[in-house]
Backbone as a chain_set.jsonl record, in Angstrom:
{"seq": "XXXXXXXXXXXXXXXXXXXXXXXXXXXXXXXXXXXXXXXXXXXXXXXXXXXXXXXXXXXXXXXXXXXXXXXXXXXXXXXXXXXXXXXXXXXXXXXXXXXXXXXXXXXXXXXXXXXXXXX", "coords": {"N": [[41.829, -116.605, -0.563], [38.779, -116.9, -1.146], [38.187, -115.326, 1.437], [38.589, -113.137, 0.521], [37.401, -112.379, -1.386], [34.995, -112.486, -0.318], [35.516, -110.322, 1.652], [35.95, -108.471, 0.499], [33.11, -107.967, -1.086], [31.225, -107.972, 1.199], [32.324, -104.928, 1.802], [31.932, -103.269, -0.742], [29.148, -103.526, -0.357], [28.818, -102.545, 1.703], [29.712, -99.767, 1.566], [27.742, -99.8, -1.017], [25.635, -99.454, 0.644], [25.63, -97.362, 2.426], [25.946, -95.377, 0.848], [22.907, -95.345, -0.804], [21.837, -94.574, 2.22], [22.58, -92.146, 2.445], [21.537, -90.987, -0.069], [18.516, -90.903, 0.459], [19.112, -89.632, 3.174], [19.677, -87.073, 2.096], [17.198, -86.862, 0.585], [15.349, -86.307, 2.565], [16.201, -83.755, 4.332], [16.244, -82.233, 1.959], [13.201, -82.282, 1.486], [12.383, -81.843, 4.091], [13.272, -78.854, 3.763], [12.307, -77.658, 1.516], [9.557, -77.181, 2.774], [9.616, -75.692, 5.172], [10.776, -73.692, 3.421], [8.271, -73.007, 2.376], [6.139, -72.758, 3.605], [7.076, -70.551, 5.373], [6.762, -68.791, 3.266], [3.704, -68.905, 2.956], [3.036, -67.569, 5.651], [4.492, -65.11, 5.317], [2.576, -64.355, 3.098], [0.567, -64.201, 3.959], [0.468, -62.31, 5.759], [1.384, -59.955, 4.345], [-1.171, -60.057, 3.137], [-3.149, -59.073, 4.772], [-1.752, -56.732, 6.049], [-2.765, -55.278, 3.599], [-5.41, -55.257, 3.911], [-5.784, -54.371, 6.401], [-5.072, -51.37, 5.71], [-6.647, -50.596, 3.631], [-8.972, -50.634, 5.395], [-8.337, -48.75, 6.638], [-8.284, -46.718, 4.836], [-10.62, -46.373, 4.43], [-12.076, -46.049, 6.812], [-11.228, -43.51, 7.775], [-12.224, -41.769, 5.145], [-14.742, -42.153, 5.649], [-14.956, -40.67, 7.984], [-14.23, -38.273, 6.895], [-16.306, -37.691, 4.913], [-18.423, -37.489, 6.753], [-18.165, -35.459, 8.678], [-17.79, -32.976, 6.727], [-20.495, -33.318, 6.189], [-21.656, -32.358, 8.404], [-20.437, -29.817, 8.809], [-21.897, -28.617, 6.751], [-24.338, -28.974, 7.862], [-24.049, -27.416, 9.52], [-23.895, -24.723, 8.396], [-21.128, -24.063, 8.089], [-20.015, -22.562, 5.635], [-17.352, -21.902, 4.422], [-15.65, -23.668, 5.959], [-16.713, -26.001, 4.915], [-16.166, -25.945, 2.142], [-13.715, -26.015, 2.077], [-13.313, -28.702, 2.633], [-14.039, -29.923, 0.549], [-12.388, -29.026, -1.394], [-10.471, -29.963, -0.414], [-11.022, -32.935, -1.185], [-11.219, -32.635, -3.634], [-13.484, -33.049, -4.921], [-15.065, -32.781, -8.019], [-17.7, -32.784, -8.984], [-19.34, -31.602, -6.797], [-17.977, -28.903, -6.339], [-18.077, -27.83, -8.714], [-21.283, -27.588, -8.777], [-21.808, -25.916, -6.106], [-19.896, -23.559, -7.176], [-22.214, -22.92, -9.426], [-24.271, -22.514, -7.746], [-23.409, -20.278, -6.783], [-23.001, -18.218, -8.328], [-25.813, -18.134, -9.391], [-26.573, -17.103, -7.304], [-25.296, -14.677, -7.067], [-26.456, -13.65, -9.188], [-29.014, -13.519, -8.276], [-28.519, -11.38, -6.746], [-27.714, -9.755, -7.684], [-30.297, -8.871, -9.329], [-31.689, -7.874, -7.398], [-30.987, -5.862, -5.89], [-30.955, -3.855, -8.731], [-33.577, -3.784, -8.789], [-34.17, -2.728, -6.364], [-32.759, 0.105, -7.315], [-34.131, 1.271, -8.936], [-36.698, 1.354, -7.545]], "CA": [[41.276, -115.848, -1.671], [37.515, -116.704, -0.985], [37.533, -114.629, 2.449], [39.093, -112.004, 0.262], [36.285, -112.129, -2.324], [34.037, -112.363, 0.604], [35.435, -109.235, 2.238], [35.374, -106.904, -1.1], [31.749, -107.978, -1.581], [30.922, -106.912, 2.193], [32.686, -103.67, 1.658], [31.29, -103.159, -1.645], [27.78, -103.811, -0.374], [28.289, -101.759, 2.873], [29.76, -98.811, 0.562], [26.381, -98.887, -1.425], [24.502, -98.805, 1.957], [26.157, -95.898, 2.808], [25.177, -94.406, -0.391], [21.912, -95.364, -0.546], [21.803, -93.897, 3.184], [22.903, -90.408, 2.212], [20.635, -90.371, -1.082], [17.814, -91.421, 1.769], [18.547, -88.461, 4.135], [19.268, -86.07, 1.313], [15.815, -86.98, 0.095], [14.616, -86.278, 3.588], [16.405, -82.95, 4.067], [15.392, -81.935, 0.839], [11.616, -82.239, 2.014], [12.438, -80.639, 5.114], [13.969, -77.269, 3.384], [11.138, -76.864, 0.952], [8.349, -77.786, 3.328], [10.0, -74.886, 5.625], [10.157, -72.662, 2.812], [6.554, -72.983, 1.453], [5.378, -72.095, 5.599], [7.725, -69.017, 5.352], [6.118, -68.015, 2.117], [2.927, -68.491, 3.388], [3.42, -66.555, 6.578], [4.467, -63.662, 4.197], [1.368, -64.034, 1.71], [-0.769, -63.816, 4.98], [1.324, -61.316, 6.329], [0.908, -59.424, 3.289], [-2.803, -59.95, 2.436], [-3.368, -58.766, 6.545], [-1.575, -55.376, 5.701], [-3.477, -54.72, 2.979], [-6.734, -55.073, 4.231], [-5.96, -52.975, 7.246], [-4.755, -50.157, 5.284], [-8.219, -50.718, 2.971], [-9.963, -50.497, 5.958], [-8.187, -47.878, 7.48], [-8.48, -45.376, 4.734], [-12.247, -46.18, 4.749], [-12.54, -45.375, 8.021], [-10.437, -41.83, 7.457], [-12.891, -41.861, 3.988], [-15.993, -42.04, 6.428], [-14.955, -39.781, 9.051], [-13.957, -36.741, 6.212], [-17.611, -37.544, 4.926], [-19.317, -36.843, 8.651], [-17.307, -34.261, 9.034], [-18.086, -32.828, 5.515], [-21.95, -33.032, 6.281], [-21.624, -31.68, 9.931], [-20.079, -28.799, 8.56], [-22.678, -28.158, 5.685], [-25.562, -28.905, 8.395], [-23.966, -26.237, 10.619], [-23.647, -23.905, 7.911], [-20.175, -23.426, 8.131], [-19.383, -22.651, 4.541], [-15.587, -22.048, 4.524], [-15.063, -25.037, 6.287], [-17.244, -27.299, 3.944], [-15.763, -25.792, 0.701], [-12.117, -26.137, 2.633], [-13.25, -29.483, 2.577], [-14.399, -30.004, -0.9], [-11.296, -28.844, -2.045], [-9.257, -31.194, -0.165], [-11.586, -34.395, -1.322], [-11.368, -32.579, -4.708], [-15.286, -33.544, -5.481], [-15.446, -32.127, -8.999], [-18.961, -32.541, -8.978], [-19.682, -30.763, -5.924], [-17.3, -27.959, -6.953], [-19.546, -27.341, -10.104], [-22.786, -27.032, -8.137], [-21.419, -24.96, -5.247], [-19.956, -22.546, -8.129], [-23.256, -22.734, -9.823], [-25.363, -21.92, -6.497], [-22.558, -18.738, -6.209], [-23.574, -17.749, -9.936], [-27.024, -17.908, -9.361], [-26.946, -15.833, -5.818], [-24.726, -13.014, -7.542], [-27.129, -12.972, -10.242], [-30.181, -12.53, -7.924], [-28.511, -10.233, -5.413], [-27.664, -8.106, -8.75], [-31.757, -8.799, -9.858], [-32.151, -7.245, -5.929], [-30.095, -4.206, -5.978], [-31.727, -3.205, -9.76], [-35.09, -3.893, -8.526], [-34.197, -1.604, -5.217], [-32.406, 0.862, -7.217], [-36.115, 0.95, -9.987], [-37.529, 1.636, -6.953]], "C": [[39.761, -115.724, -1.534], [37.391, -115.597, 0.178], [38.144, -113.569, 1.922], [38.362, -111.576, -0.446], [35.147, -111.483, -1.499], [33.904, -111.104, 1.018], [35.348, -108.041, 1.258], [33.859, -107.316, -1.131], [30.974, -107.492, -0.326], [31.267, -105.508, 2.003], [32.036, -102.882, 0.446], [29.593, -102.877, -1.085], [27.516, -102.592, 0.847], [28.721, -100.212, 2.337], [28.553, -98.463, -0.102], [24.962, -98.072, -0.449], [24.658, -98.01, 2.587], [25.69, -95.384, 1.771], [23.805, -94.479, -0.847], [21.426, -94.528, 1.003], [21.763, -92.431, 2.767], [22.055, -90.246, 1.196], [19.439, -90.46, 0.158], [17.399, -89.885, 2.907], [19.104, -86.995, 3.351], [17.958, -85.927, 0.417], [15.136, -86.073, 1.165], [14.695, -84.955, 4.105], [16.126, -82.03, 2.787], [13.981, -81.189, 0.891], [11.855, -81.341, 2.569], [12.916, -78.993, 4.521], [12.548, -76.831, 2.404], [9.685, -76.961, 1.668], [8.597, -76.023, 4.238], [10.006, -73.69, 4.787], [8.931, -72.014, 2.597], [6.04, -72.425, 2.886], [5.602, -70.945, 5.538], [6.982, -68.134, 4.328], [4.769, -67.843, 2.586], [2.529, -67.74, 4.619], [3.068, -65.425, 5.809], [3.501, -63.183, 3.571], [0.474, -63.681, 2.804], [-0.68, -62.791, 5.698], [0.944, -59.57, 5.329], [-0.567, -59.132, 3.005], [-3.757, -58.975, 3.679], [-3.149, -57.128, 6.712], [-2.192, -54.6, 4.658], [-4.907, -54.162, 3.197], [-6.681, -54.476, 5.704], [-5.774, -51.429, 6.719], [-5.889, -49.597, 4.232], [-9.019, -50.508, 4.193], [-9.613, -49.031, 6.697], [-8.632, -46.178, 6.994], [-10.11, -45.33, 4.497], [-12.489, -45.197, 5.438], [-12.067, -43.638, 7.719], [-11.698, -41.426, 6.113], [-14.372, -41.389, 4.658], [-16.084, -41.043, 7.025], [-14.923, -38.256, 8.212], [-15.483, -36.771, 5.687], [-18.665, -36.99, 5.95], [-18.751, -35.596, 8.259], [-17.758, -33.217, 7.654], [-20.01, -32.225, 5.429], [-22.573, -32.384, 7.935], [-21.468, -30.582, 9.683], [-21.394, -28.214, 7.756], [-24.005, -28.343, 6.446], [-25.478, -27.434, 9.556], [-23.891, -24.853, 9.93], [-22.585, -23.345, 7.787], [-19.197, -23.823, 6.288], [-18.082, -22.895, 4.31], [-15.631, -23.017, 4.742], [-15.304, -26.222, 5.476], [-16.717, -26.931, 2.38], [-14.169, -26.056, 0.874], [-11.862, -27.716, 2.122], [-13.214, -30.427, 1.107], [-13.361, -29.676, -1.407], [-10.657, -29.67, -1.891], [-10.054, -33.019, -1.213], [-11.326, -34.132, -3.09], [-12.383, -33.336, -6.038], [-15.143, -32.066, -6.699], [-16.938, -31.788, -9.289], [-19.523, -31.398, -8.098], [-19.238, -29.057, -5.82], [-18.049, -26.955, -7.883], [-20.624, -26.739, -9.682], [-22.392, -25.702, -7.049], [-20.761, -23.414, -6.013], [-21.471, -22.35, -8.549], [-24.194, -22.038, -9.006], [-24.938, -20.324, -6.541], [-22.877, -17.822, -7.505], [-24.871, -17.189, -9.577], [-26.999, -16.481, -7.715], [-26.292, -14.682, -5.704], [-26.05, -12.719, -8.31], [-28.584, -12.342, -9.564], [-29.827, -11.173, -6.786], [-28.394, -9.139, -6.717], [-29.251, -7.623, -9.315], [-32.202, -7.842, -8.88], [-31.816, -5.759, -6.08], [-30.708, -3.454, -7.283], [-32.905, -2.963, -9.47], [-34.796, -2.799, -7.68], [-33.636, -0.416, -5.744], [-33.463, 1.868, -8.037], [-36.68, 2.027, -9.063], [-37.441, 3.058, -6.244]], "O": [[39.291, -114.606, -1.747], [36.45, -114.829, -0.022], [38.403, -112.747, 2.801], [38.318, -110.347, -0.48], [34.533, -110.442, -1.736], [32.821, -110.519, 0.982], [34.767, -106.96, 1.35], [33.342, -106.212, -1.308], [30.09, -106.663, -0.539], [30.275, -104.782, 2.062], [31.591, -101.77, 0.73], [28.967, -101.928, -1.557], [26.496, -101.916, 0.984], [27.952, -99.348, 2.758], [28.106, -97.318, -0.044], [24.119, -97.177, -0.511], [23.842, -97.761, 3.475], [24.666, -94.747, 2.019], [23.472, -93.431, -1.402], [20.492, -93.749, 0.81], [20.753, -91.734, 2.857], [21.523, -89.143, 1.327], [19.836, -89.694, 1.036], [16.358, -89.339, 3.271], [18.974, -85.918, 3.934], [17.762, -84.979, -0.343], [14.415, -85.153, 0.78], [13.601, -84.519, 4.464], [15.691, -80.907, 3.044], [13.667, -80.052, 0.537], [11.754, -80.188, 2.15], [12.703, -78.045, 5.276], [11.892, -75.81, 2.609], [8.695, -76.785, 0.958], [7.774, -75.156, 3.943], [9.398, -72.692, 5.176], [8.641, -70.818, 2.628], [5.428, -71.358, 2.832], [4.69, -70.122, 5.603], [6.661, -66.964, 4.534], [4.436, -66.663, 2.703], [1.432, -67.2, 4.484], [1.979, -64.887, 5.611], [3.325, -61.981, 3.37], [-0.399, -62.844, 2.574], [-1.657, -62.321, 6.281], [0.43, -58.508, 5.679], [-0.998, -58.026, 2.678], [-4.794, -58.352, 3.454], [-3.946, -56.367, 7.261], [-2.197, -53.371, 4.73], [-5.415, -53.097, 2.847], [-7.768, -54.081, 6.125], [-6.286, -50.462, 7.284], [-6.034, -48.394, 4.013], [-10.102, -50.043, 3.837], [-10.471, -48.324, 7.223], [-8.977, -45.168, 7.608], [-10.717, -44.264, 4.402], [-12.878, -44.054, 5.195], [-12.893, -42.762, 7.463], [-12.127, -40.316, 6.429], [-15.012, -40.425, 4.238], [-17.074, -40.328, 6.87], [-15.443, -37.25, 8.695], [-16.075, -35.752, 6.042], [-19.549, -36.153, 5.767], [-19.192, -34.881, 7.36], [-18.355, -32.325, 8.257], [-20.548, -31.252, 4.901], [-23.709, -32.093, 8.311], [-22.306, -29.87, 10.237], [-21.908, -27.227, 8.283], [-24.97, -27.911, 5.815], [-26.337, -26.757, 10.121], [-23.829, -23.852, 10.644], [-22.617, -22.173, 7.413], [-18.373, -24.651, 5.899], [-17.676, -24.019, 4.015], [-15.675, -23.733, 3.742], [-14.538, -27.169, 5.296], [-16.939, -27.753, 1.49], [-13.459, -26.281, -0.105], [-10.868, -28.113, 1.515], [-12.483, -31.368, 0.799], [-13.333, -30.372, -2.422], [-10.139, -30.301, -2.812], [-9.383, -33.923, -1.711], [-11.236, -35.104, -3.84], [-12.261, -33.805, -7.17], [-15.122, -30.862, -6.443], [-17.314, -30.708, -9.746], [-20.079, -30.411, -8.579], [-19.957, -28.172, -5.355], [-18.432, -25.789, -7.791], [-20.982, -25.615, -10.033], [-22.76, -24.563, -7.336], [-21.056, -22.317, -5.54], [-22.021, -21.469, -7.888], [-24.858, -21.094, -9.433], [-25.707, -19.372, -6.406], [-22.95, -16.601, -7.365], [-25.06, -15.978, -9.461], [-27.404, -15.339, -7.498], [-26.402, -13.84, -4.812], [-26.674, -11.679, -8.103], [-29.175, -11.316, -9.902], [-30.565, -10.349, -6.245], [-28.859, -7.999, -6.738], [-29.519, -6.471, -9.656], [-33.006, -6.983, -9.242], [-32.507, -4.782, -6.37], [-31.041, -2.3, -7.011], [-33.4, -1.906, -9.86], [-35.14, -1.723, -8.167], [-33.774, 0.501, -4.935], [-33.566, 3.066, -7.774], [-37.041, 3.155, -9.397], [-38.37, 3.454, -5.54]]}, "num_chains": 1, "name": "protein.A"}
């Protein structure tokens, strides 16, 4: 009867150390899965933050280049092309004035033509 007590209290004891074991390396797995997540996520967030700021830089650059391009035109005098442009950028401001200039240079070519016809 004692080596029968004996052997339930080994079995018993090596039963909890098995279960203690498995809480142990489900602790440990555990870790490992969210440790692996949180990497993956950050990957992504950097992944993410990486695409943004190329596509910020990119339409700069495109932003820059329609500017040149914009004042190349208007240094070469090529109207059409710089009001082509102005349309596309849809500069309200610039719109305004460039009407305004076209106002004013009807009104003196009509001041011209009265004056020459006076005359």
């Amino acid at each position: 009867e004692k080596k029968q007590k004996i052997e339930q209290e080994r079995k018993r004891r090596q039963k909890h150390q098995e279960y203690l074991n498995a809480v142990l390396q489900h602790g440990k797995e555990f870790r490992e899965f969210h440790r692996l997540a949180m990497t993956k996520m950050a990957k992504l967030n950097k992944a993410i933050l990486l695409h943004h700021q190329n596509t910020e830089r990119e339409q700069k650059k495109e932003q820059e280049r329609l500017e040149k391009e914009r004042l190349r035109r208007l240094m070469a005098e090529d109207e059409e092309g710089y009001r082509k442009l102005i349309d596309q950028k849809k500069d309200k401001r610039l719109m305004y004035l460039l009407e305004q200039t076209d106002e004013y240079i009807a009104s003196l070519v009509k001041l011209v033509d009265e004056h020459k016809v006076e005359q």
